[in-house]
Phi, psi and omega in degrees: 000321185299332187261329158274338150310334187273313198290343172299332190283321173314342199265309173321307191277331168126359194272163167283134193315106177320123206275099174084024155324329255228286176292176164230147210272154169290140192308135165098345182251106197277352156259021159291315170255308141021256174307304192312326183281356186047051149282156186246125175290163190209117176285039201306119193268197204249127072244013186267193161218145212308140127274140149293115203260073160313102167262161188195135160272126185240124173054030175098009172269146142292104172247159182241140161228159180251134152240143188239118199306172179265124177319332164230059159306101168296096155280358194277007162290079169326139198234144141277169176245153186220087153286103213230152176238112209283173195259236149284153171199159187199143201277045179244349179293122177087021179068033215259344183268312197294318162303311155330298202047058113189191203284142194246165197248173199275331173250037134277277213289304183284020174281314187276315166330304186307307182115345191279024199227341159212033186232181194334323181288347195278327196260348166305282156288146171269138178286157176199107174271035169359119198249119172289184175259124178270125184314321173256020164081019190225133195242033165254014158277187158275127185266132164230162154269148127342076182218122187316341164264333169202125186242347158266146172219113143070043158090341178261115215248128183305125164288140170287348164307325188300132168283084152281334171328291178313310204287329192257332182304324200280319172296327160319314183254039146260340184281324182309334181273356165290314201214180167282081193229152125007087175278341173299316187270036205267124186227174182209145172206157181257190108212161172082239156278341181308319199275304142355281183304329207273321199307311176295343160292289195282043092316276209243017164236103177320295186294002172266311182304352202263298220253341184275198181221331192186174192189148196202128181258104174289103191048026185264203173181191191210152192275141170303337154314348209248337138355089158100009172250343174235114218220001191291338179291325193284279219306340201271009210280329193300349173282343172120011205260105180308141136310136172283107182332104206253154152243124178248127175220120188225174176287134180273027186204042179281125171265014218221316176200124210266154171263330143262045190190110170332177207171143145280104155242152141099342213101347194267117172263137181209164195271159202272162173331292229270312180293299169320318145323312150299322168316309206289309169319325180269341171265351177264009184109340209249016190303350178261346180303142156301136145297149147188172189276126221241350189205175186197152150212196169294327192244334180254159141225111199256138202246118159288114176305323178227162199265105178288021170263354169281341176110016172233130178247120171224128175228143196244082180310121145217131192286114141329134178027051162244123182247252206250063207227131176248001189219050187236108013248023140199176156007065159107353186327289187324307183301326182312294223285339184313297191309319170336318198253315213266317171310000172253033203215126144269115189297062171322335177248018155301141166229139159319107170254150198069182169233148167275147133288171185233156189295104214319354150267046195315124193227174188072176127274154191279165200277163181278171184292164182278207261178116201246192196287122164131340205298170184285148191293119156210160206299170170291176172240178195300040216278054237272160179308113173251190225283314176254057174263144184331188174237126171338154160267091171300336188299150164283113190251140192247000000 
């Protein structure tokens, strides 16, 4: 039943029939889940890392996304899912198509930048890399999302036709036939534009907010237009729809999205951290809650918006003297604490859709429950750069 369910999705989506569906792959062998996922593997060498490449037609495109499996991927096992959404990019940054030879799209290269392609969470989760679009089909251009507050970056301006909203939903109900995944356990994060884009996802999509667990804007923001227009987390609740545990987390020396004081990029106006924060507060309900302080380290300090004893989590972050940085005060840190936060939050009103078979050969044991909502807090660890890992971006990505 399970295979012909994958060739039905395949035949919707436009893809060629997943290569050994039919059979089940051995723990660990990934391109072996791969094919099942009906991906092409690409063995990619370092400083990258190998992946799975999903193609689909959306709205008459060929769009792509990576998935990258946990290295002694079990199928007969639910994985949580880790969706991120990369920020601008253009494949000349960090000299990474010329080390390559050849042109690399942002979800080969920032996987490894981010650290989620090698740090601790990669072997957790399954990774899902979403791939944005070049306004001109050229990817030494600036690579973006589609979002209704900002559609320029640096004179290169997005058609607005483009569906990302659509494009990231069809991967979200694409996944139970792909991989083994948790439905319960469905998580999402940004940075940049990325944390644009995902802000502009729980604004205007019921079924990603209907399907995550939990969700974190990394150095993003949301456009001052979207102020008294995103309202879907308030209105869906009467459907039975929870708000979702949201983290907002950013640098307090961002020159790029201010954390306090509204800003103009591109021509885009958009509200400072702190005003975002307050939007999110008032739409989850919580506008009469005390603040107060809820996690710490050397670098963060995080303030809960709303009274979790209502059943709603909002938390409003800020990395000291960090500004519009992703490796302060090392390597990939913001993705520790981001895990940190999103592995203690479970989807209860997620349901398993379909059943996978399982493999003729069960191997491994099943994993233990995740870590459910309430559980104790504890700090990221340390996830430092390892020896043939990209070299920092310097450039500023917005």
């Amino acid at each position: 039943m399970r295979f012909l369910a994958i060739l039905a999705l395949v035949a919707v989506m436009g893809l060629s029939a997943p290569r050994g569906a039919e059979a089940g792959c051995a723990v660990g062998d990934l391109p072996c889940a791969c094919a099942q996922a009906g991906g092409r593997w690409r063995d990619l060498k370092k400083p990258l890392e190998p992946t799975c490449t999903v193609t689909f037609k959306h709205q008459g495109r060929d769009r792509t996304f990576n998935i990258f499996f946990p290295r002694n991927y079990n199928p007969s096992k639910a994985y949580p899912v880790w969706v991120h959404m990369h920020g601008v990019y253009w494949a000349t940054m960090g000299d990474i198509s010329r080390t390559m030879n050849y042109t690399v799209p942002s979800s080969d290269a920032t996987p490894v930048w981010d650290t989620l392609a090698t740090g601790s969470y990669r072997d957790a989760a399954i990774i899902i890399y979403p791939q944005a679009t070049s306004p001109y089909g050229d990817l030494n251009r600036r690579t973006f999302w589609s979002i209704p507050f900002w559609r320029c970056s640096v004179g290169d301006c997005i058609d607005s036709s483009i569906d990302d909203v659509g494009y990231v939903e069809a991967i979200f109900n694409q996944l139970p036939a792909r991989a083994n995944v948790d439905p319960k356990r469905i998580y999402i994060t940004g940075t940049s534009a990325g944390g644009m884009m995902l802000e502009n996802l729980l604004c205007s999509s019921s079924l990603i907010s209907s399907k995550i667990a939990a969700a974190v804007d990394i150095i993003g923001g949301i456009g001052t237009p979207m102020k008294g227009k995103c309202a879907v987390p308030a209105a869906a609740t009467a459907a039975g729809r929870r708000r979702v545990p949201f983290r907002i987390l950013h640098g307090t020396e961002d020159s790029v999205l201010y954390w306090d004081r509204p800003t103009v990029v591109d021509g885009a106006p958009f509200l400072s951290t702190k005003e975002a924060g307050a939007m999110w507060k008032d739409l989850y309900g919580c506008a009469a809650d005390a603040d107060r302080q809820v996690w710490a380290d050397k670098t963060t300090t995080c303030t809960s918006l709303c009274d979790p004893s209502k059943g709603r989590t909002l938390d409003l972050c800020g990395m000291k003297g960090v500004g519009h940085d992703l490796n302060t005060p090392y390597q990939g840190y913001p993705f520790s604490v981001a895990w940190d936060f999103l592995s203690k939050y479970t989807n209860d009103a997620a349901k398993k859709e379909g059943k996978r078979e399982k493999p003729a050969k069960k191997e491994g044991k099943e994993a233990k429950e995740g870590k459910k909502e309430g559980a104790k807090k504890e700090g990221p660890k340390k996830e430092g750069p390892k020896k043939e890992s990209l070299k920092k971006e310097k450039k500023v990505q917005y």
